[in-house]
N, C-alpha and C positions, 0 to 999 in steps of 0.2 A: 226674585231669583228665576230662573229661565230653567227651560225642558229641553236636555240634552241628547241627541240622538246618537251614540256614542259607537261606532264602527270599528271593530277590530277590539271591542270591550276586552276579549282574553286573552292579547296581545300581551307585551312584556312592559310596553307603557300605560296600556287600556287600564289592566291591572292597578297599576298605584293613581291611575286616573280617575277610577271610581269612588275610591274614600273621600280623596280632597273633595272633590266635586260636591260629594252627597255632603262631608261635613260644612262644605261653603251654602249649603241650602238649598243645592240644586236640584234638580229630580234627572235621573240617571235613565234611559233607555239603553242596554249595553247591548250591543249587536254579537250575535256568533251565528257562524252557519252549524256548526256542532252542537247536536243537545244535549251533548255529553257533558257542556262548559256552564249548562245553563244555572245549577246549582250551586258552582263556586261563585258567578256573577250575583246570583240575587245574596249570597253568604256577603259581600263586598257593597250591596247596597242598593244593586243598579235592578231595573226590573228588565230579566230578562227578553230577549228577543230572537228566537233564530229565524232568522232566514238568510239566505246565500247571497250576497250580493250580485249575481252573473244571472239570478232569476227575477228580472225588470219589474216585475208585473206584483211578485210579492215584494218586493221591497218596498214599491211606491204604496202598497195598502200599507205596510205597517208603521212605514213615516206617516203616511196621512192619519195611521189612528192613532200615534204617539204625540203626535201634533206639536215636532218640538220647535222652540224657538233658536236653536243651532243643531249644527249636523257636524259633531267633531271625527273628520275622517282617517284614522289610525290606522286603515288596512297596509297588509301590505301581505305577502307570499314566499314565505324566506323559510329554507330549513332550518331544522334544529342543529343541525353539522356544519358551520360556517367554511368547510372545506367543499362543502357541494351548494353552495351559493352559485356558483357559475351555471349549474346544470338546471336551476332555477328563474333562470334571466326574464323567460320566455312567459312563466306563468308570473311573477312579480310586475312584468312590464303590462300582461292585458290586466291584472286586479288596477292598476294606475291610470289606467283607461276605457277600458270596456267596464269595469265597477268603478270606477271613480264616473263615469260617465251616467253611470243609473243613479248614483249618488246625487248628482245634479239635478236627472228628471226627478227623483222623488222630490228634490227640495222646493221645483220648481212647483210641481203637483200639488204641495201642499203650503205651498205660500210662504217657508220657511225663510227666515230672513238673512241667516248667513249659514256659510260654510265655512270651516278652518280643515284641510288638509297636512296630512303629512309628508315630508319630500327632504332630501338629504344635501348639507350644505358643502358637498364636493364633488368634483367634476367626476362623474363617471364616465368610463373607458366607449368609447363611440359603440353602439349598439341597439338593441331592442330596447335596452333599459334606460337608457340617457334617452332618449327619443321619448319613449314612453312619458320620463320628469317632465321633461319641456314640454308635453303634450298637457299633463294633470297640472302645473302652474298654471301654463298659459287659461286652462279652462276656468279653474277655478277664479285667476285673477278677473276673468271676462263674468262672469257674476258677481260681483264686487265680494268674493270670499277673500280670506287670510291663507299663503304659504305657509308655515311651519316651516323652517328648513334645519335641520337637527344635526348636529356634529352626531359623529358614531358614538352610539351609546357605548357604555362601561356599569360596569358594576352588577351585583347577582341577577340570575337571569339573563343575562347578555351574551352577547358572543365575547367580549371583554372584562370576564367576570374578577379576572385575580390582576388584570394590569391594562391600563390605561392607554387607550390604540391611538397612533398620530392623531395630531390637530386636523381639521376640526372634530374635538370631540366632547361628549358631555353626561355626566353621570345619567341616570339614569332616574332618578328619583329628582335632579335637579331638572330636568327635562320635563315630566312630568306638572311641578313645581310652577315653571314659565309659564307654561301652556296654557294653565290655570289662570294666571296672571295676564293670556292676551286674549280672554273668550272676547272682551269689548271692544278688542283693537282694528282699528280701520283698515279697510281694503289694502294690500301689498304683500311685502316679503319678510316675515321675520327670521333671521338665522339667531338660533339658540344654540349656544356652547360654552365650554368654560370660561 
C-alpha cells in the first residue's frame, strides 16, 4: 500500500478521501494550512499536517518527512458562497499555480514518484482562472503526474447539494470513489463524471 500526501485533506473531496484511502490500506498524510482542521483530519484517519502551501520551504520539509509515495493534490481556493466565486478567481488561480508549483518542488525534493492533481472538465470563461488550469495540467503532465479532471460536483457539501448542476457533472462521493480507482494510473488526463 503506498504513503499518500493528501493536499486540500479538509476539502469537500479530501474529506470522503481519507476513509477510502485509509480503509484501502493506505497511510494518509492530510494537508491543512488551518490547525483548526487538524482534529477532524486525524478523527478520519489521515495523520494530520498543516502547513500552507504558498510557504515553499515548509512544505518541502514536510513531504520530505512524510516520505510519500503520491502527492494527491485537491487544493483549490473557492468560497463557501458559490455566488462569490468570481470575487475569488484570482486567489483560486495562484493556489493552481504558485501552490501547485511548490507542490511539484516538494515531490521533486523528495523523490516522490507521482503526482495526481485536481482540474475541472469544462471550459472556463478566458481569464486568470482558465490560464491558471492550462498552466497546473500542463505542469503536472510535464512530470509524468495524472490530471483529474472532474465534472462539477453535486451532492452534500457542495455547491450543488439538493440538485444536480449541467453536465459535465458528478457526485461527489462517486468522484471521490474514481480517484481512488486511478492512484496507479499512467501519466495523462482523466475526466471523471457521471
Amino acid at each position: 500500500m503506498s504513503r499518500i500526501f493528501l493536499a486540500g485533506a479538509s476539502g469537500v473531496i479530501g474529506q470522503r478521501l481519507i476513509p477510502l484511502l485509509v480503509g484501502g490500506g493506505h497511510s494518509v498524510g492530510g494537508m491543512t494550512r488551518s490547525a483548526g482542521k487538524a482534529d477532524a483530519l486525524a478523527r478520519l484517519g489521515a495523520l494530520p499536517i498543516v502547513v500552507d502551501v504558498f510557504d515553499r520551504d515548509a512544505l518541502i520539509a514536510e513531504v520530505r518527512k512524510f516520505k510519500p509515495d503520491i502527492i494527491l493534490n485537491q487544493l483549490t481556493d473557492l468560497p463557501d458562497d458559490v455566488k462569490k466565486i468570481d470575487d475569488h478567481a484570482e486567489l483560486n488561480a495562484r493556489i493552481r499555480t504558485e501552490g501547485n508549483q511548490n507542490i511539484i518542488d516538494a515531490a521533486r525534493a523528495s523523490g516522490t514518484a507521482k503526482i495526481l492533481v485536481q482540474t475541472v472538465a469544462w471550459e472556463l470563461p478566458e481569464g486568470p482562472d482558465a490560464r491558471a488550469v492550462k498552466q497546473l495540467e500542463a505542469s503536472v503532465l510535464a512530470e509524468g503526474g495524472v490530471v483529474l479532471s472532474y465534472g462539477q460536483f453535486y451532492g452534500p457539501g457542495t455547491y450543488h447539494h439538493d440538485q444536480i448542476p449541467p453536465h459535465p457533472h458528478v457526485h461527489i462521493d462517486r468522484a471521490a470513489e474514481r480517484t481512488v480507482d486511478f492512484l496507479n494510473a499512467p501519466t495523462g488526463v482523466i475526466v471523471i463524471t457521471d
